[in-house]
GUFIGU-788921 format. One record per residue (C-alpha): residue in three letters; x, y, z. Coordinates in steps of 0.5 Angstrom, whole numbers, plus 500, padded with zeros to 3 digits. Example, Ala and Ser with C-alpha at 12.3 -4.5 7.8 and 13.67 -1.06 7.14 Angstrom:
<sites>
ALA525491516SER527498514
</sites>
This chain:
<sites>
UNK099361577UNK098368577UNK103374574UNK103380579UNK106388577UNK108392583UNK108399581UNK110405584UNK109412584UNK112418588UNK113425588UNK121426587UNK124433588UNK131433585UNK132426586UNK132419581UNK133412581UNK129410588UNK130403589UNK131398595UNK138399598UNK141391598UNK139385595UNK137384602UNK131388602UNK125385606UNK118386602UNK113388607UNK106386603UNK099386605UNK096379602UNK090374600UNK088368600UNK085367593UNK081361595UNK077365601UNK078371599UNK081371607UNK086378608UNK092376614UNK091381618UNK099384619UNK104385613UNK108379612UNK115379610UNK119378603UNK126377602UNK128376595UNK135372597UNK130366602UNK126361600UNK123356603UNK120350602UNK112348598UNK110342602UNK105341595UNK112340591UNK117336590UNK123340592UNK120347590UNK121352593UNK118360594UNK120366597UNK113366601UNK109360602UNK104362607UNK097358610UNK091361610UNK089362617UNK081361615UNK081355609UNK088352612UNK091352604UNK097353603UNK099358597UNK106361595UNK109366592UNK116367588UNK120373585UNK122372578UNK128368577UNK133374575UNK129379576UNK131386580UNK127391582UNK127397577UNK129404580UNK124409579UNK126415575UNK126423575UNK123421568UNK117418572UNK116423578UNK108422580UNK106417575UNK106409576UNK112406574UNK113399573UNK117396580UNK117389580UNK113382578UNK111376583UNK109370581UNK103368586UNK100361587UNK093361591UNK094368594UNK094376592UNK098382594UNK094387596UNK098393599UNK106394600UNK109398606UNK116401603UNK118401610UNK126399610UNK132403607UNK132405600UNK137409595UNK136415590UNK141419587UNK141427585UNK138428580UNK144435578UNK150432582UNK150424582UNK151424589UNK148417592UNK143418598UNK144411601UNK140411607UNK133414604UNK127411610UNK121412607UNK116409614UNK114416615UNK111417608UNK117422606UNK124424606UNK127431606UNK135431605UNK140436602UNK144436596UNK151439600UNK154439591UNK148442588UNK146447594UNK139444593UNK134440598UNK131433596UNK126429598UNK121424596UNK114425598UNK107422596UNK109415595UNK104409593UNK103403589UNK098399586UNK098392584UNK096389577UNK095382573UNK103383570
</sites>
């Protein structure tokens, strides 16, 4: 088993706290088989709230259990129990920040996509942006209380042993 650190990095103008808007949050990771070295060629879906079924354990489950296409072994990964992502901050504006930590059984993830809605909060007013999408690379918004834009631009990631 294999800890791996998520961290991500951003540009934030104005704004503090980027994290996933729910719970719910699909992951969209790049992944690859730690056997064969084999990348999936698409991004695979990850759900903190669904697990499934490892057919190599009895009764245990993970949130992604995947079958190499090239070697047909199967590997599993899991989000640490209890464990939420931790919002990146204005403190942290365009340096690695620590996000989350996934345990991963016979696979890596090698790339994340932040597609899906995120939140932040404005740095001088507080007010929440719930609807933050970042599948463009970017946003641009207007803090209607502070009378100023803000925006969250730059985004990338690297995965680490945790």
């Amino acid at each position: 088993m294999v800890r791996l650190l998520l961290s991500i990095k951003a540009e934030l103008e104005n704004v503090t706290d980027l994290e996933p808007a729910s719970d719910g949050f699909e992951y969209f990771f790049k992944v690859k088989c730690t056997s064969c070295n084999e990348e999936h060629p698409k991004m695979v879906s990850v759900n903190r709230l669904e697990e499934r079924e490892v057919t190599t354990g009895k009764g245990s489950t993970a949130h992604f259990v995947w079958r190499c296409g090239l070697c047909k072994r199967e590997s599993s990964a899991k989000f640490e129990p209890g464990e939420k992502p931790r919002p990146y901050s204005a403190d942290a504006n365009g340096q690695f920040a620590p996000f989350l930590t996934i345990d991963c059984r016979g696979l890596e993830f090698t790339g994340f996509d932040p597609r899906g809605i995120w939140k932040c909060v404005g740095v001088e007013s507080g007010t929440v942006f719930p609807e933050v999408d970042l599948e463009e690379g970017e946003w641009v918004d207007y803090d209607e209380k502070a009378s100023q834009p803000v925006g969250i631009s730059n985004f990338e990631c690297q995965w680490s042993r945790a």
